[in-house]
C-alpha positions as CSV (number, residue, x, y, z in Angstrom):
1,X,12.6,32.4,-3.9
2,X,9.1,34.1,-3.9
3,X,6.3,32.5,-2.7
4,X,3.9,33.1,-5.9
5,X,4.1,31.4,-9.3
6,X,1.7,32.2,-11.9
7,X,1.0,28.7,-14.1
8,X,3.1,27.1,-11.8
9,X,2.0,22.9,-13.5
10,X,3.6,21.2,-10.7
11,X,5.7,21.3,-7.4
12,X,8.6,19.0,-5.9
13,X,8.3,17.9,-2.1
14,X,11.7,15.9,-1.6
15,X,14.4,15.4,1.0
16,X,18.6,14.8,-0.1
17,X,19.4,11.2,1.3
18,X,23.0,11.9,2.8
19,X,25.2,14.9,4.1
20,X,27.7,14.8,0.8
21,X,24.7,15.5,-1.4
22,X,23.0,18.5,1.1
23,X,27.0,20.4,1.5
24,X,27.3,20.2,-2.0
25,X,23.9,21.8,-2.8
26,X,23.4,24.5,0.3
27,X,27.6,25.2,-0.6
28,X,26.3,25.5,-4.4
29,X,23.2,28.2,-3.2
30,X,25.8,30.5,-1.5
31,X,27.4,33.7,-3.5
32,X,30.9,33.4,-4.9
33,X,31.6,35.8,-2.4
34,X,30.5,33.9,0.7
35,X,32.9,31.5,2.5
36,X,32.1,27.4,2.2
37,X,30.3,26.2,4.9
38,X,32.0,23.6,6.8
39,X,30.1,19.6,6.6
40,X,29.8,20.3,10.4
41,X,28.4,23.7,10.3
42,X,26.0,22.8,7.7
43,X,24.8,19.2,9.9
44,X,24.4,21.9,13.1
45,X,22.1,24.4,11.3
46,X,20.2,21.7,8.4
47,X,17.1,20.5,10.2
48,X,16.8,24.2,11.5
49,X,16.0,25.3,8.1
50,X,11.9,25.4,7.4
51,X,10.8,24.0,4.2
52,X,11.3,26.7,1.1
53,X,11.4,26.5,-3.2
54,X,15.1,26.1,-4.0
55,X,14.8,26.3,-8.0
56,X,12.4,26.1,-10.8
57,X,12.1,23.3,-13.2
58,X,10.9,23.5,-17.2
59,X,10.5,19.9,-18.3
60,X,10.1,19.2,-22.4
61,X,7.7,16.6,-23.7
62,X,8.4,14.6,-26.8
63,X,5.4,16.2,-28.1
64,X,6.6,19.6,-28.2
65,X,4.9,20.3,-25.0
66,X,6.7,22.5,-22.4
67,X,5.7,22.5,-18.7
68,X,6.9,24.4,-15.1
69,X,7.5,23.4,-11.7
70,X,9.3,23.5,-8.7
71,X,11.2,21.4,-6.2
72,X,10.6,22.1,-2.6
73,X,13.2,20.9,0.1
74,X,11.6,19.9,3.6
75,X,15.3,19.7,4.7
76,X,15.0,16.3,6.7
77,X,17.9,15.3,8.1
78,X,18.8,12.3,6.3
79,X,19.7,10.6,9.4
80,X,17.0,10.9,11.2
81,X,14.6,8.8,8.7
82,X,12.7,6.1,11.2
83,X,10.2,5.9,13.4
84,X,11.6,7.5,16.0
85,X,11.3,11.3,14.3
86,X,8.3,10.4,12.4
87,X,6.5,13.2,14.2
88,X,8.5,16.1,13.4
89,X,9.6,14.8,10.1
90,X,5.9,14.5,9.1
91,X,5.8,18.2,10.5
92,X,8.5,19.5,8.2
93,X,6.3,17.7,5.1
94,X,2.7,19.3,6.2
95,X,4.6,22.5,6.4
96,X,6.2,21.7,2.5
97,X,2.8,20.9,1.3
98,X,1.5,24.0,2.6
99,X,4.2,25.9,1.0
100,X,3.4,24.1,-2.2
101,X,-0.4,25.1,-2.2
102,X,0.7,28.4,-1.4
103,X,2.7,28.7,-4.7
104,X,-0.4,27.7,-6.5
105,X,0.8,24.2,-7.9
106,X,-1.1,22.3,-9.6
107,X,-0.1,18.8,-8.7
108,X,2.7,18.1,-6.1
109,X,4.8,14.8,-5.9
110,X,5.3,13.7,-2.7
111,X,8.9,11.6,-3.2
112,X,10.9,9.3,-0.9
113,X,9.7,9.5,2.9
114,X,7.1,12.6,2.2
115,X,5.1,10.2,0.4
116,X,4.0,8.7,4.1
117,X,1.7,11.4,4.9
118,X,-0.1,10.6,1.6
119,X,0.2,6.9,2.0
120,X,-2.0,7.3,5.4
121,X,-4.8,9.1,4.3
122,X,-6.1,12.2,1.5
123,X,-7.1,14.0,4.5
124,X,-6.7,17.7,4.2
125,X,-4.8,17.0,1.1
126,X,-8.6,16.9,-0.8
127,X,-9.3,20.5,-0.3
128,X,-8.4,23.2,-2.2
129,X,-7.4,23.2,-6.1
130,X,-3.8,21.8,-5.6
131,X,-3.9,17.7,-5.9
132,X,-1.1,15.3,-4.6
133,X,0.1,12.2,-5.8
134,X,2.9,9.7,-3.7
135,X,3.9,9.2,-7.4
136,X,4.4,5.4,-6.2
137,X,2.3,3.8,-9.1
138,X,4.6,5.4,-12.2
139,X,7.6,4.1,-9.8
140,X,5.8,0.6,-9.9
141,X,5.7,1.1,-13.3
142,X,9.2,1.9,-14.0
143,X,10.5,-1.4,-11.8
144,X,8.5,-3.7,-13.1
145,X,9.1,-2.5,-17.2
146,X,12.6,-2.3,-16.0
147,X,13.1,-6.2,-14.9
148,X,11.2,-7.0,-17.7
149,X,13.8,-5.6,-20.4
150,X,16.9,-7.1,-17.9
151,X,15.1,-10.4,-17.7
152,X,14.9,-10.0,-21.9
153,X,18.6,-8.9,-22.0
154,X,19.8,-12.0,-19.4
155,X,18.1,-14.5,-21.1
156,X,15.7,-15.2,-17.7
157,X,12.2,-16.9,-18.2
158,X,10.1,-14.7,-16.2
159,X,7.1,-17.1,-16.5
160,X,9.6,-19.9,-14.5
161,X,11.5,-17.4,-12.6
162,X,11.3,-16.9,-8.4
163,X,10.4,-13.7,-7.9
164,X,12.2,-12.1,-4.1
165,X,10.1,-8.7,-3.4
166,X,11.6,-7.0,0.0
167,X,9.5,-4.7,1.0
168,X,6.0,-6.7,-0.3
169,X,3.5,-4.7,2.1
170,X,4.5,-1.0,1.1
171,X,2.7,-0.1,-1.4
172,X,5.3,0.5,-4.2
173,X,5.8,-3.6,-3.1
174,X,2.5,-4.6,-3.3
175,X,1.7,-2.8,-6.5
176,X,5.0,-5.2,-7.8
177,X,3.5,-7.9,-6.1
178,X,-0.2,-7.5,-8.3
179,X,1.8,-7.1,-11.6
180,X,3.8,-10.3,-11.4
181,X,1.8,-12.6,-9.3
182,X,0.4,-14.3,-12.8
183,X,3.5,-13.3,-15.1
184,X,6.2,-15.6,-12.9
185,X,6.8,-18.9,-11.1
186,X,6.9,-18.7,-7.5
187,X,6.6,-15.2,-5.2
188,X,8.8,-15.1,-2.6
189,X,7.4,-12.0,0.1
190,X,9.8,-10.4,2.9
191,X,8.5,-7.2,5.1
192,X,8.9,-6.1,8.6
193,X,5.4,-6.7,9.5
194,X,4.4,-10.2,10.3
195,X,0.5,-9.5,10.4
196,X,0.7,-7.4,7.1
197,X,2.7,-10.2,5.4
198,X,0.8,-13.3,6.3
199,X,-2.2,-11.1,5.4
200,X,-1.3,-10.5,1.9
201,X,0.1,-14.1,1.6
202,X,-3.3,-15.3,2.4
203,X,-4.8,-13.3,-0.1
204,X,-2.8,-14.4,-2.9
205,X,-2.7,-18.1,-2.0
206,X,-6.9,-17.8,-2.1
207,X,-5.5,-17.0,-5.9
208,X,-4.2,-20.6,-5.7
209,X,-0.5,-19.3,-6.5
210,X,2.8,-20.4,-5.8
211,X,3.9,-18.2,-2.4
212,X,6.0,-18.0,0.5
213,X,6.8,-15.3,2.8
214,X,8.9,-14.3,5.6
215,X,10.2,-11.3,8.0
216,X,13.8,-12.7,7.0
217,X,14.6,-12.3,3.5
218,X,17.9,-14.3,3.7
219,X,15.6,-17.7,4.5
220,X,14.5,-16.6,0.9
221,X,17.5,-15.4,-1.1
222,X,18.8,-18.2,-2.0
223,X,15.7,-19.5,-4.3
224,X,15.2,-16.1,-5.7
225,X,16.5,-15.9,-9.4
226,X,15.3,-12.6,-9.3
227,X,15.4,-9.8,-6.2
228,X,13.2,-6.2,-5.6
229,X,13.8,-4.8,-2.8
230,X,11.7,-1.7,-2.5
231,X,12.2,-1.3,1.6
232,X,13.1,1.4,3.6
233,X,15.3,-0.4,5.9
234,X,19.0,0.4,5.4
235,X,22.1,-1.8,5.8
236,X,20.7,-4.4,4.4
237,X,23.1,-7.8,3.7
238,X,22.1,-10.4,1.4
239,X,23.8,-14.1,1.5
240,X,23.9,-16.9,-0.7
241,X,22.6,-15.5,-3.4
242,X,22.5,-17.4,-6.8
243,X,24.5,-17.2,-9.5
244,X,23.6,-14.1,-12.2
245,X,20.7,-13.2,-10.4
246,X,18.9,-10.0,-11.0
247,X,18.6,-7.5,-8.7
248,X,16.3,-3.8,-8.7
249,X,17.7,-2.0,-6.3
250,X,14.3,0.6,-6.2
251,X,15.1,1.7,-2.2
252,X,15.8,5.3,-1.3
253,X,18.4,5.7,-0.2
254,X,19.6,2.0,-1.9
255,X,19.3,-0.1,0.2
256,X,21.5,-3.7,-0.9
257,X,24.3,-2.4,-3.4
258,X,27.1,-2.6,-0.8
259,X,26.2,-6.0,0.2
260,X,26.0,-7.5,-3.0
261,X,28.5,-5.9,-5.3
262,X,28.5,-8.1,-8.8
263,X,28.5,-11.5,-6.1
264,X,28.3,-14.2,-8.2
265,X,27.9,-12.3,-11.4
266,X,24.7,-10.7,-10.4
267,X,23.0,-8.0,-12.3
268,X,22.1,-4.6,-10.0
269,X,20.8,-1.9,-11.4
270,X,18.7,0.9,-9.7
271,X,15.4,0.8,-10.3
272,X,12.1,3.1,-10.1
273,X,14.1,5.6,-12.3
274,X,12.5,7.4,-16.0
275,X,14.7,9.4,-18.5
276,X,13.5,12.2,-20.1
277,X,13.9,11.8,-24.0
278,X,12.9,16.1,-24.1
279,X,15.0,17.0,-21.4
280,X,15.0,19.6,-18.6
281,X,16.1,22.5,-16.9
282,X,16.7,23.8,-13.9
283,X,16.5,27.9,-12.6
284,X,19.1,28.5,-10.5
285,X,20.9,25.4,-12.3
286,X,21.8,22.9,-8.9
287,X,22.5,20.3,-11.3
288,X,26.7,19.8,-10.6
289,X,25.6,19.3,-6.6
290,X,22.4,17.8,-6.9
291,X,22.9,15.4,-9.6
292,X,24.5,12.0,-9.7
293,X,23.2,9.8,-12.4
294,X,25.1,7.9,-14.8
295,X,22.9,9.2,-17.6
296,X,21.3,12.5,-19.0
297,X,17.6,13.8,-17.3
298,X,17.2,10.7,-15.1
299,X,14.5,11.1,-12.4
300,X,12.5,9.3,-10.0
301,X,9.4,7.5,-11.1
302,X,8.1,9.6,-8.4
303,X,8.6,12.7,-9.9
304,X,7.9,12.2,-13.1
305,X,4.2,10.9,-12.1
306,X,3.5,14.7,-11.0
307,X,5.0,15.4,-14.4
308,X,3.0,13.3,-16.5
309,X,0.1,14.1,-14.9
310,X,0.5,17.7,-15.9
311,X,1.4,16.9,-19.1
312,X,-1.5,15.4,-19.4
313,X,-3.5,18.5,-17.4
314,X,-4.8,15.6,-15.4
315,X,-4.8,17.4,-12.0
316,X,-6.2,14.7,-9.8
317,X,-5.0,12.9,-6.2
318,X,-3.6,9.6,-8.4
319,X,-1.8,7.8,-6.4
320,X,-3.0,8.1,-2.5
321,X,-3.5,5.9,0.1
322,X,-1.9,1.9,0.4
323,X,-2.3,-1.0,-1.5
324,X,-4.8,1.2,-4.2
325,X,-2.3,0.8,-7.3
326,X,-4.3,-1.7,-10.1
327,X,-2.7,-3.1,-12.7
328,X,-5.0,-0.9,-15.1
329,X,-3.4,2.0,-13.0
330,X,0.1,0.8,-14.2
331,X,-0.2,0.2,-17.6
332,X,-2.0,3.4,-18.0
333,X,0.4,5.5,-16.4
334,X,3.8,4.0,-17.9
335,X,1.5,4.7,-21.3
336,X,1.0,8.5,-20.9
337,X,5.0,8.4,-19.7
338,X,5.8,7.1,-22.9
339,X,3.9,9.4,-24.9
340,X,5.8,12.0,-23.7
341,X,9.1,10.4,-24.5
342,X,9.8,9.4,-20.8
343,X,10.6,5.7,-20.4
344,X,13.0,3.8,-17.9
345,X,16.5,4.9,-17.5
346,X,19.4,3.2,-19.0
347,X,20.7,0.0,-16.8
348,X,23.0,2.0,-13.7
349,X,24.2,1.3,-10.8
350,X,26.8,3.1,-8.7
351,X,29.6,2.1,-10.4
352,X,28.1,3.3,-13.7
353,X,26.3,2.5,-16.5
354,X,25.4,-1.5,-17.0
């Protein structure tokens, strides 16, 4: 791809989340004349590759509206997602977002683990004319709009309901956290962090409600009538859960599917996840390698934040730093997403559409 995009309305910064997706798209890039690359050759040579514009996006609003972008792949190896290679992962992003204000974009979405470098601090990300966004407040959005159509469809009293959020300290978590606290019974509150936990705990129990926390969500589990787990922290297994309760599986990669399965007739679908109504299309078209949803033009809330934004031609740093996402922030955003026709995505979970 060249590096130059005249009204270029928005860029992509992204990473695949296993090997099956990256060998069918890097297989999918090469000529008809060039010989398949083996799943080993392509693991040997994958984090090798610096961060480039793979294809061009045109995304149709309900209005009428048309819009371009593009998605940039940092080409972080999906196994190498903790701590440990937080350096020269965060390397690989800072060279993607470089490559993204070199293109001239006018907002970029930082989705999955990019979103870190945004969640620390603006930083250099305030100069210039391109603005980013972590895109984590439209996510919010599309989890907590989500549950509240399931809970509709199950028959579940949210204002009664135990509320399970894994994860509560990120900020996709504690934006979840700040929408519910007064719509539901009881908050149940599992992250890593002890310090950060009991922190927000004691903030919300100032707010004389109904809370308890721990670093082990299965102490928890079994009160929770309904389950978000928005962590990074994969292999997660759930026990004794409670009969038909409803799980948003909004982690990426997912985080609990395997270890819940439809357990005592529980409802899992994956969450964080818009549909647009007006459709898109990608240029060169990666779509029979690179997508795997059960439904037409599903995205991640993450991405379609950037897209709304520029939609909108509101080309601002939205959602930046931890903990910053308001309620106000949440209804306004899921708003403009639905003036454009983009609204959560059918029920889905890996065994298809719920």
């Amino acid at each position: 791809m060249d590096s130059a995009a005249a009204g270029l309305d928005f860029a992509v910064i992204g990473h695949q989340d296993s090997w099956q997706n990256i060998s069918g798209f890097i297989n999918n890039m090469r000529s008809a004349e060039q010989e398949k690359l083996s799943a080993g050759k392509i693991e040997s040579i994958y984090s090798f590759i610096p961060p480039r514009d793979i294809f061009r996006i045109k995304v149709r609003s309900a209005t009428g509206a048309e819009i371009n972008g593009v998605y940039i792949e940092t080409f972080i190896d999906p196994n190498k997602l903790d701590a440990s290679f937080a350096r020269s992962n965060i390397s690989k992003v800072m060279n993607a977002v470089a490559w993204a204000k070199k293109m001239g974009a006018g907002i970029v979405a930082l989705g999955g683990f990019t979103s870190i470098v945004l969640e620390g601090n603006l930083g250099s990300f305030a100069e210039g004319s391109t603005k980013f966004t972590t895109g984590n407040t439209l996510t919010a959005a599309y989890i907590v709009k989500a549950l509240e159509k399931a809970a509709l469809k199950m028959g579940l009293a949210l204002e009664t309901a135990n509320v399970l959020i894994i994860g509560a300290t990120g900020d996709i978590g504690t934006a979840c956290v700040q929408y519910l606290k007064n719509r539901i019974g009881q908050l149940l509150l599992c992250a890593r962090n002890l310090s950060r936990l009991e922190k927000l705990a004691n903030k919300l129990l100032e707010e004389k409600l109904a809370v308890r926390y721990t670093v082990l969500p299965n102490e928890l589990v079994p009160e929770a009538d309904i389950i978000i787990c928005v962590a990074s922290t994969t292999g997660m297994q759930l026990a004794n859960l409670k009969k038909n309760v409803l799980i948003c599986d909004a982690g990426y990669p997912k985080n609990i599917e395997n270890s819940t399965g439809d357990s005592n007739g529980s409802f899992l679908f994956h969450g964080g996840m818009g549909q647009v109504s007006g459709g898109y299309h990608f240029n060169p078209d990666y779509t029979k390698s690179m997508y795997h949803y059960e439904a037409p033009f599903v995205v991640h809330g993450c991405v379609l934040e950037a897209i709304v934004l520029a939609f909108e031609k509101r080309f601002e740093n939205y959602s930046a730093g931890k903990g910053n996402i308001a309620i106000d922030m949440i209804d306004e955003m899921y708003a403009m997403s639905m003036k454009h026709g983009i609204d959560t995505a059918p029920f889905y979970n890996a065994k298809g559409l719920l």
